[in-house]
C-alpha positions as CSV (number, residue, x, y, z in Angstrom):
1,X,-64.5,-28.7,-9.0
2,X,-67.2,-26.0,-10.0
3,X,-70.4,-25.8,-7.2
4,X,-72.6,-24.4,-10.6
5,X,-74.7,-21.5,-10.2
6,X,-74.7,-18.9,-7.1
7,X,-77.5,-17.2,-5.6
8,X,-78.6,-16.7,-2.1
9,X,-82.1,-17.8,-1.0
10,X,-83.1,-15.0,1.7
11,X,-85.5,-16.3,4.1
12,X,-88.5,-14.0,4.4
13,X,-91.3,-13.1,6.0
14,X,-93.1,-11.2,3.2
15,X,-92.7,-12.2,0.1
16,X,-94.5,-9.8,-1.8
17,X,-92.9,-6.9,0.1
18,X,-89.7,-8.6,-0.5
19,X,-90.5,-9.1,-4.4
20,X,-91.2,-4.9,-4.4
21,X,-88.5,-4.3,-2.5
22,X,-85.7,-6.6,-5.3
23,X,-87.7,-4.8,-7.8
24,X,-86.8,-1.3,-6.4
25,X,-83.4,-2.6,-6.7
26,X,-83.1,-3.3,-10.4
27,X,-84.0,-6.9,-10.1
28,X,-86.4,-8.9,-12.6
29,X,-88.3,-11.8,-11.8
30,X,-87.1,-15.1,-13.1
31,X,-89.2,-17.7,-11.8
32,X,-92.6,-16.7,-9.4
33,X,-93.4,-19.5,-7.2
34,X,-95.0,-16.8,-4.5
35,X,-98.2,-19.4,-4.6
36,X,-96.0,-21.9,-3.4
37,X,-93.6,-19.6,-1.3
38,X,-91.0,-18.7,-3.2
39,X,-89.8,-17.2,-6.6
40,X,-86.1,-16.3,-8.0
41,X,-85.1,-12.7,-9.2
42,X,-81.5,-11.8,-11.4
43,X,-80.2,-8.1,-12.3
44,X,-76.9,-8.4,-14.3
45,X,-74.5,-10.6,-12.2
46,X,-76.4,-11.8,-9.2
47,X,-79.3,-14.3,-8.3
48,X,-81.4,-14.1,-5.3
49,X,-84.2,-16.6,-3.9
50,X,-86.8,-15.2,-1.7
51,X,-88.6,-18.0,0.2
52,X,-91.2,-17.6,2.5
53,X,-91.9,-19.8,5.7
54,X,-89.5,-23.0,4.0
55,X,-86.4,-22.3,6.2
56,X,-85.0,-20.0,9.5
57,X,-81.7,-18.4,7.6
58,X,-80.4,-17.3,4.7
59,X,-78.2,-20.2,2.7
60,X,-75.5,-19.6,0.4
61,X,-77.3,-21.7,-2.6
62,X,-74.9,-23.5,-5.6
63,X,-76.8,-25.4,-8.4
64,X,-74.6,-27.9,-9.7
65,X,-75.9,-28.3,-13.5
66,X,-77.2,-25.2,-13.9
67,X,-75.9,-21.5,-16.1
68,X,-76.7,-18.2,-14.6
69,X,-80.4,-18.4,-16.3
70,X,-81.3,-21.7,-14.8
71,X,-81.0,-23.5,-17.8
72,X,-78.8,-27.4,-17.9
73,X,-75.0,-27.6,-18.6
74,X,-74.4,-30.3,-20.4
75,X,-71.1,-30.7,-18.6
76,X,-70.9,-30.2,-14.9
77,X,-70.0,-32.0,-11.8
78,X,-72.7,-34.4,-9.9
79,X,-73.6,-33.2,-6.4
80,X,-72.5,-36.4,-4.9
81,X,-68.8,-36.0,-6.5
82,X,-68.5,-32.6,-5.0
83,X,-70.0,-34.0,-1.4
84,X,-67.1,-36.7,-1.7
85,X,-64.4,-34.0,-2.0
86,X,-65.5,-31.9,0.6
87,X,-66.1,-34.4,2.9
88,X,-62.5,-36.3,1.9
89,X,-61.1,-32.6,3.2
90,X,-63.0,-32.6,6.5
91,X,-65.9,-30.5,5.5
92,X,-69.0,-32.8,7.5
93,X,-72.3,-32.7,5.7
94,X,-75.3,-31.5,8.0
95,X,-77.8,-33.3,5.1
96,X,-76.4,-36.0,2.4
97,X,-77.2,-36.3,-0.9
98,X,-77.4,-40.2,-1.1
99,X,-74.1,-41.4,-3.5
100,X,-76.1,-44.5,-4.5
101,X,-78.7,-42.4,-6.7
102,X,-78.3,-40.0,-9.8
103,X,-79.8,-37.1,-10.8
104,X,-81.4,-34.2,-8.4
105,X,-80.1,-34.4,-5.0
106,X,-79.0,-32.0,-2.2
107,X,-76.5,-31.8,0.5
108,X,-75.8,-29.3,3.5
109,X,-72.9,-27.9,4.7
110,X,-71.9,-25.1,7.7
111,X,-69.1,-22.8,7.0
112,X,-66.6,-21.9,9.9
113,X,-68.9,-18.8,10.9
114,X,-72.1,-21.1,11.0
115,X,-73.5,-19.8,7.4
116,X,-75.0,-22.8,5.7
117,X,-74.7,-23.6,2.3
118,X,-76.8,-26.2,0.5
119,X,-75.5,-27.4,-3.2
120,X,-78.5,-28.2,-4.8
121,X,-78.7,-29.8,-8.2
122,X,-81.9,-30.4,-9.9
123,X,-80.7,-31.8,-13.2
């Protein structure tokens, strides 16, 4: 089973001193939403989200169908087929993707320490 891409979306409450901030880091902008509340910077190895007023916590973030740049896999596994394995081995879902559909869906899980993590494919 491979979850596609990583990042973390950071919830924040500035998002322009957050974007400065990633920048002083080494981090480049990928995608700049800000007008809409959120944008996506990389450095080498590692994505972040920075999304303003759209949820309380951070969440682990997988993109099932997507490379590290965003772009579609031709080959991946459907959101739905990885929510049916975790929840054959227990895991319960806080928010379904519904099975019956195809394409971009979403489901939310908590991990045993209460971190959530969404799997979020848009492909």
């Amino acid at each position: 089973m491979h979850l596609g891409n990583f990042s973390l979306s950071l919830a924040v409450k500035d998002i322009a001193a957050s974007r400065t901030f990633y920048e002083a880091l080494g981090f480049d902008v990928m995608h700049d939403q800000s007008d809409q509340g959120w944008m996506i910077l990389q450095s080498p190895g590692c994505t972040i989200g920075l999304f303003q007023g759209m949820f309380e916590d951070n969440i682990l973030t997988f993109n099932p169908g997507w490379d590290e740049k965003g772009e579609p896999l031709d080959d991946f596994t459907d959101v739905r087929e990885i929510q049916k394995r975790l929840k054959a081995a227990g895991i319960e879902m806080v928010q379904e993707a519904d099975e019956t559909t195809s394409g971009p869906a979403s489901c939310v899980f908590i991990d045993p320490d209460g971190n959530q993590i969404m799997l979020d494919q848009h492909v």
